[in-house]
Structures are given as structure tokens and as C-alpha cells.
C-alpha positions as CSV (number, residue, x, y, z in Angstrom):
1,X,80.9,115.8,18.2
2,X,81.2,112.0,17.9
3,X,84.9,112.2,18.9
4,X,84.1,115.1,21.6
5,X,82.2,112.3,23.4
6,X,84.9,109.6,22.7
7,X,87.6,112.0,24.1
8,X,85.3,112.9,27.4
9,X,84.4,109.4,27.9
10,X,88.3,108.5,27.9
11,X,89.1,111.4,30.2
12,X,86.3,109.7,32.5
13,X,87.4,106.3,32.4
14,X,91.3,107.3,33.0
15,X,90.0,109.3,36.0
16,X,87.7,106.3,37.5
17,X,91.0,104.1,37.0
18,X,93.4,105.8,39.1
19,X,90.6,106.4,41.7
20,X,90.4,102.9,41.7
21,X,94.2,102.2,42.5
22,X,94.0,104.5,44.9
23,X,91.5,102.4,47.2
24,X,93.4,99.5,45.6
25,X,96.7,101.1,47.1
26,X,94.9,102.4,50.4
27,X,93.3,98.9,51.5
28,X,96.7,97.6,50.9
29,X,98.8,100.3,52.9
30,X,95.9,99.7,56.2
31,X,96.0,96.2,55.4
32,X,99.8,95.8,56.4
33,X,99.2,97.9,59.0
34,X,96.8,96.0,60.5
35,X,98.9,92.5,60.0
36,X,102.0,94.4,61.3
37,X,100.8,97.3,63.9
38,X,101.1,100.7,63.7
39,X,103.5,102.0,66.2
40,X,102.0,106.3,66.9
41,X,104.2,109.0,68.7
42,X,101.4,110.5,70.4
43,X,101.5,113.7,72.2
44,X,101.4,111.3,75.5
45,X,103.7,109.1,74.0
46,X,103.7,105.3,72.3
47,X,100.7,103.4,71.4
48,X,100.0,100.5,69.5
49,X,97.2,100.1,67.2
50,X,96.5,96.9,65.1
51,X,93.0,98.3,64.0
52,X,93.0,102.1,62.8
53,X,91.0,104.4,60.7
54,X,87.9,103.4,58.9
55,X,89.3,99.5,59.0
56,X,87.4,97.0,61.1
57,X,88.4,93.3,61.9
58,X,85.9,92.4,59.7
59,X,87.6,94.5,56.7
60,X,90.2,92.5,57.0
61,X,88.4,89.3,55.5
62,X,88.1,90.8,52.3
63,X,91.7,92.8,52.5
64,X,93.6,89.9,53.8
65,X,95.3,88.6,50.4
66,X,99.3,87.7,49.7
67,X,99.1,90.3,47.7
68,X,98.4,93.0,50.5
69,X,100.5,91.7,52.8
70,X,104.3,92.1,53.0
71,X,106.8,89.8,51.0
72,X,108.5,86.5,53.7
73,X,104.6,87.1,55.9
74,X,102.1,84.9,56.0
75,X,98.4,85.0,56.4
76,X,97.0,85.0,59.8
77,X,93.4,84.9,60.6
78,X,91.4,87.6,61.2
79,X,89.7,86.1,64.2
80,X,93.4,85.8,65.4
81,X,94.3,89.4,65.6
82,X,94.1,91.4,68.7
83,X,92.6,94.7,68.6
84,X,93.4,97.8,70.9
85,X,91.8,101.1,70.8
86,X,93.2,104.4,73.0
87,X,91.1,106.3,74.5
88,X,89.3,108.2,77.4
89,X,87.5,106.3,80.3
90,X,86.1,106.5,83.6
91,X,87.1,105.1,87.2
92,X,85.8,102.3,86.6
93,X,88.1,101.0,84.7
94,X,90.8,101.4,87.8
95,X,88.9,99.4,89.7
96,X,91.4,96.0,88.2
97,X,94.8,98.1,88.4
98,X,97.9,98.2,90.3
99,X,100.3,100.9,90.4
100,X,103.9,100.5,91.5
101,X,106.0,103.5,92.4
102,X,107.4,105.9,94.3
103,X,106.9,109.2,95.7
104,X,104.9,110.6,92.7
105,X,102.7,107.1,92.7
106,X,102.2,107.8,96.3
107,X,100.7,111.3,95.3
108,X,98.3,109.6,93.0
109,X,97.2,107.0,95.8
110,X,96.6,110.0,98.8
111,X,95.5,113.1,96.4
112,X,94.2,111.4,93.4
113,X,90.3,109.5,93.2
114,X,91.1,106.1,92.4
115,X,90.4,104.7,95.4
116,X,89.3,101.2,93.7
117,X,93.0,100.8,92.4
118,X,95.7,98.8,94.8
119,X,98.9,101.0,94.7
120,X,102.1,99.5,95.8
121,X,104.8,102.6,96.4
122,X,106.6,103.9,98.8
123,X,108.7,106.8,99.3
124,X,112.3,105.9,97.6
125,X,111.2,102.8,95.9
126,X,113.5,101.7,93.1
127,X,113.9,99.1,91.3
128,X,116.6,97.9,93.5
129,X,114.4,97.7,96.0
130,X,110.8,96.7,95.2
131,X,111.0,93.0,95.5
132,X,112.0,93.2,98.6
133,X,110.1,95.4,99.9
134,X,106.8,94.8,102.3
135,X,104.3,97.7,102.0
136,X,100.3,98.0,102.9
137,X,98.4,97.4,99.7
138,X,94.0,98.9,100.0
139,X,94.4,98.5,104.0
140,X,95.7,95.6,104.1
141,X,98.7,93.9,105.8
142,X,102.2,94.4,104.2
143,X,103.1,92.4,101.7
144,X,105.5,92.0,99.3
145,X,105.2,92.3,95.3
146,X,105.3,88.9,94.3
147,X,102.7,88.0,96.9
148,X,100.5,90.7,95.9
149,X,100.8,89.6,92.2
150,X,100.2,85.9,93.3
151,X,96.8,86.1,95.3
152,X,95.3,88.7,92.8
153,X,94.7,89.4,89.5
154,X,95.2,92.9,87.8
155,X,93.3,93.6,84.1
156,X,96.4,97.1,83.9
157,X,99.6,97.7,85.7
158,X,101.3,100.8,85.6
159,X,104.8,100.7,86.7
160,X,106.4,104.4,87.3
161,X,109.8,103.6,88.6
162,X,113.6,105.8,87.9
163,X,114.2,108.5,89.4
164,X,115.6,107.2,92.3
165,X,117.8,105.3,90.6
166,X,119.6,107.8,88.6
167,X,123.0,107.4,90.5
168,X,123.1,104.1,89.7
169,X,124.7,102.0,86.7
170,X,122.5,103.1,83.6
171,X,122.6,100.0,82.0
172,X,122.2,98.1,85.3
173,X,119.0,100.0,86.5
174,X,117.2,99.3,82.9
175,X,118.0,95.6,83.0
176,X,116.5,95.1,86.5
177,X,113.7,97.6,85.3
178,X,113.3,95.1,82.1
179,X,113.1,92.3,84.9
180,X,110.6,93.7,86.8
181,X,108.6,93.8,83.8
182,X,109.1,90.3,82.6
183,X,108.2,89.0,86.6
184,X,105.0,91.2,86.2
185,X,104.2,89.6,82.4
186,X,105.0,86.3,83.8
187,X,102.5,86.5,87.1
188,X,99.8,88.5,85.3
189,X,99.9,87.4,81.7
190,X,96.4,88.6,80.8
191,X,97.1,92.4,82.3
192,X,98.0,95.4,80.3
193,X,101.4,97.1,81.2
194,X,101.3,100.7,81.2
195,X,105.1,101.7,81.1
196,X,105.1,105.0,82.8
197,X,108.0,108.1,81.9
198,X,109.1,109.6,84.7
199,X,108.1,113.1,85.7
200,X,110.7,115.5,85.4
201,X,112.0,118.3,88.0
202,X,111.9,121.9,87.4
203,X,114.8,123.7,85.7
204,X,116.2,124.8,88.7
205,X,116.8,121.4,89.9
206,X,118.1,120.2,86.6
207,X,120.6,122.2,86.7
208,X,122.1,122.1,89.9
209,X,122.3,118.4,90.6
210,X,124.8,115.7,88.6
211,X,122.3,113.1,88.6
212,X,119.1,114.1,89.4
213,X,118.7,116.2,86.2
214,X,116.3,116.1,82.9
215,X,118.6,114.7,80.9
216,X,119.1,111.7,82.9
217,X,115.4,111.6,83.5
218,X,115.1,111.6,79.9
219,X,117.7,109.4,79.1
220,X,116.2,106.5,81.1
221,X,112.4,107.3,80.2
222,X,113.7,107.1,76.2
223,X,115.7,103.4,77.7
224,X,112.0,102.7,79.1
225,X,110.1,103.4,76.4
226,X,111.6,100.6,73.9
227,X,111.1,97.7,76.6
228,X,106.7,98.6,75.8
229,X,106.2,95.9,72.9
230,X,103.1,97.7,71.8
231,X,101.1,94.4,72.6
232,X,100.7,93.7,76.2
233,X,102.8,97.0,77.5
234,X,103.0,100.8,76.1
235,X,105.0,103.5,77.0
236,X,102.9,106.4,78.4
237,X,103.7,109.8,79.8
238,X,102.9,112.3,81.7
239,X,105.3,115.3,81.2
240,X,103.1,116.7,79.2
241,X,100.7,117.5,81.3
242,X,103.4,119.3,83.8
243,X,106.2,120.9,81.8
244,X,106.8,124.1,80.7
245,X,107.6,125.5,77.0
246,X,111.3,124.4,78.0
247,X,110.8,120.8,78.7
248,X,111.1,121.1,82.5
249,X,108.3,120.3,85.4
250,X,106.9,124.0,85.6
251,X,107.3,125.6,88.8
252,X,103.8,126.7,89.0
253,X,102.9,122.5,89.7
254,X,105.1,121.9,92.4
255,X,107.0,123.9,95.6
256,X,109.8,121.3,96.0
257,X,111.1,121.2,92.5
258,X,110.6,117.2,92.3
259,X,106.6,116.6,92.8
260,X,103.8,118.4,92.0
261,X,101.0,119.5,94.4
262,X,98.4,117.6,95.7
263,X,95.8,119.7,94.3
264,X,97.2,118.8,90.8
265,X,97.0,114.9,91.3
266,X,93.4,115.2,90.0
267,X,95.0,116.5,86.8
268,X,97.1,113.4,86.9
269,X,94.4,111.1,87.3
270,X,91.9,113.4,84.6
271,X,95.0,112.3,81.7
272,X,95.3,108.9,83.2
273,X,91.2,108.5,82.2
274,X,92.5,109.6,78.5
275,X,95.3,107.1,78.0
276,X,93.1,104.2,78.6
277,X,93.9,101.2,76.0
278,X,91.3,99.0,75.2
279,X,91.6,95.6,73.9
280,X,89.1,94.2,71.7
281,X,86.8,91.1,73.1
């Protein structure tokens, strides 16, 4: 009976052991995510999240050790790191945003409801052409993008800009796309940057045009995509909300093969509300 009891009580503390270098194991796996991000393929594309799960900032006090942490890293401090969370909102949090674009951005501005938001788009915009450009922003006088982004400051700014540029030089149009971005980081270095996919065309269209096509669309939104830093920009996007089991924009959306109709901007704006990233205060 004696060594029954011996046997069980071995069988016990074996068991509470490995328990115990699982949790060991787990805090040190969300540890080094925390210190080094956790980059997530969402349904609606990239996000960043340096705070995930059941870990909190304050977690990380006890957590942060060498020995968590990945070899050649040191220790920052907790207070130090910035947290996001990704979520669903309401308009309110439009009220700080600017959204450059162009055709498909001007659908958001006339058929959408976030009227607090300043859009800056135009019919044809491209990145070839939006510095230069002089357009009526909430009502107001034209004016140009690096005015705008002077005289005001933006808390998000979604950029949704490419498909007009598709007969261009590939690698030309990303590096002026890449530029925008660093002018925008540069004049409004405390705003989030919501890197926006293009929306593609229907299948019809795809396959009856050499450039404006959803390869090409996808080809640049995948160039896009690795310019978000998962910091202070994240790639976000919309097609699939609009595109059917084949990866096209479904004709049921749309009537012109490129946009979708008005009456589904509200749709647009409902899965804006759920990308929202929040940083930490």
C-alpha cells in the first residue's frame, strides 16, 4: 500500500512538473512576442499586435527576463512598449481621418456616413499625380496635399491609391507609392497609416484588359502590403467584403465592372468600423 502511495504521489508530481514547463514555456513564447510583435494574416489582411491573448503590459514586468527574450536582444521597458489592439468602433473615431484616393475613395466620401472625415480624391488620382494636385477638402477651398497635411493634424490616414497606375512602370509606381507614404509619416508623425488594397474588378473585366486585371491588382496590393511596418501603418483590405468565391469583385456589387454601388458604400464604411487599430495611451 505504502509503495501504491509512493508510485501515485510520483505520477502526481511528474504531472505538476510538465504543467509547470508548459506555463514556463507559454510566458516565454508571448513574452517574445510581445518584445518582437506578432505580425497576423487576418481575414482583412495584416495587423500588428505587440500585446495579445491573456498578456497585459503589466505581465510583462514579471515575464521580461534574458532568459525569455531572444538571444543578441536586449531588455526594453515595459512602460516603453507601444500597444495596439484591432477592433470594431464607431464614427467617432473618423472624426481625425483623412482618406486619399480615387474613384472608389470618392464613393466612400458621397455614399458612405463619415461625414466628420476630410477625404482628398479625385476621379483618376494616382500616385503620379496627387502632389500636384488641388482638390476641395470638407468644403473648403482647393488645396493641395502637402498643405492640407501642414495646417492640420490627422490621429489615421488611409491611403487607397493603384489602380490607376497599372500601366505604368511596376517598380516605379511602388517607389512613388513608398514616397507618398514616407511625406505623410514625415508631416503627421503621430497618425496611424491605414495602407489600403485596392479593390478588384469583376471577372469579366480581368480578363479582357492587359493591365487593368486582378493579377496586376494583386500584384501591386501584395507590393503595398510589405511597405505597412506593423507600427505606425498596416495593410488593410477590402476585397473581402466584395469578391466572389473566385477572387473577383462580384458582379452583384457593381454595374460597371470597376466600382461597386453606392448603396454598398455603407458596407464599406460598416468593415471600415471593424478594422479600427487602437493604440494604447
Amino acid at each position: 500500500m505504502f509503495l501504491l502511495l509512493l508510485a501515485m504521489l510520483g505520477i502526481v508530481c511528474i504531472m505538476l512538473n510538465k504543467e509547470w514547463e508548459r506555463v514556463v514555456n507559454e510566458a516565454s513564447m508571448n513574452i517574445q512576442d510581445v518584445y518582437a510583435g506578432v505580425f497576423e494574416m487576418g481575414e482583412h489582411g495584416y495587423n500588428r499586435i505587440f500585446v495579445n491573448g491573456d498578456i497585459s503590459v503589466e505581465d510583462t514586468k514579471e515575464l521580461m527576463t534574458e532568459e525569455n527574450l531572444p538571444l543578441d536582444e536586449s531588455v526594453p521597458d515595459a512602460d516603453d512598449i507601444l500597444t495596439y489592439s484591432v477592433g470594431t468602433t464607431d464614427k467617432a473615431y473618423f472624426d481625425d481621418s483623412l482618406f486619399i484616393g480615387d474613384s472608389r475613395t470618392v464613393g466612400i466620401a458621397e455614399y458612405g456616413y463619415l461625414e466628420n472625415a476630410d477625404f482628398f480624391a479625385d476621379v483618376s488620382l494616382s500616385v503620379y499625380k496627387v502632389l500636384n494636385k488641388k482638390l476641395p477638402v470638407s468644403g473648403n477651398n482647393r488645396i493641395n496635399l502637402e498643405t492640407l497635411l501642414t495646417e492640420n493634424k490627422y490621429g489615421k490616414v488611409y491611403v487607397m491609391l493603384g489602380i490607376n497606375e497599372l500601366g505604368y512602370d511596376f517598380e516605379n509606381t511602388v517607389k512613388k507609392y513608398e514616397e507618398l507614404l514616407e511625406l505623410i509619416r514625415k508631416m503627421q508623425p503621430e497618425a496611424i497609416i491605414y495602407i489600403c488594397g485596392n479593390l478588384h474588378v469583376t471577372e469579366k473585366q480581368s480578363l479582357s484588359d492587359e493591365y487593368f486585371n486582378n493579377e496586376n491588382i494583386n500584384r501591386f496590393n501584395s507590393a503595398i502590403a510589405q511597405l505597412a511596418d506593423g507600427e505606425n501603418s498596416f495593410y488593410i483590405d477590402v476585397n473581402s467584403v466584395f469578391d466572389d468565391e473566385n477572387g473577383n469583385l462580384s458582379e452583384e456589387y457593381c454595374s460597371d465592372e470597376v466600382h461597386v454601388m453606392g448603396r454598398y458604400y455603407t458596407d464599406w464604411c460598416d468593415w471600415l468600423m471593424k478594422q479600427a487599430i487602437i493604440k494604447a495611451q
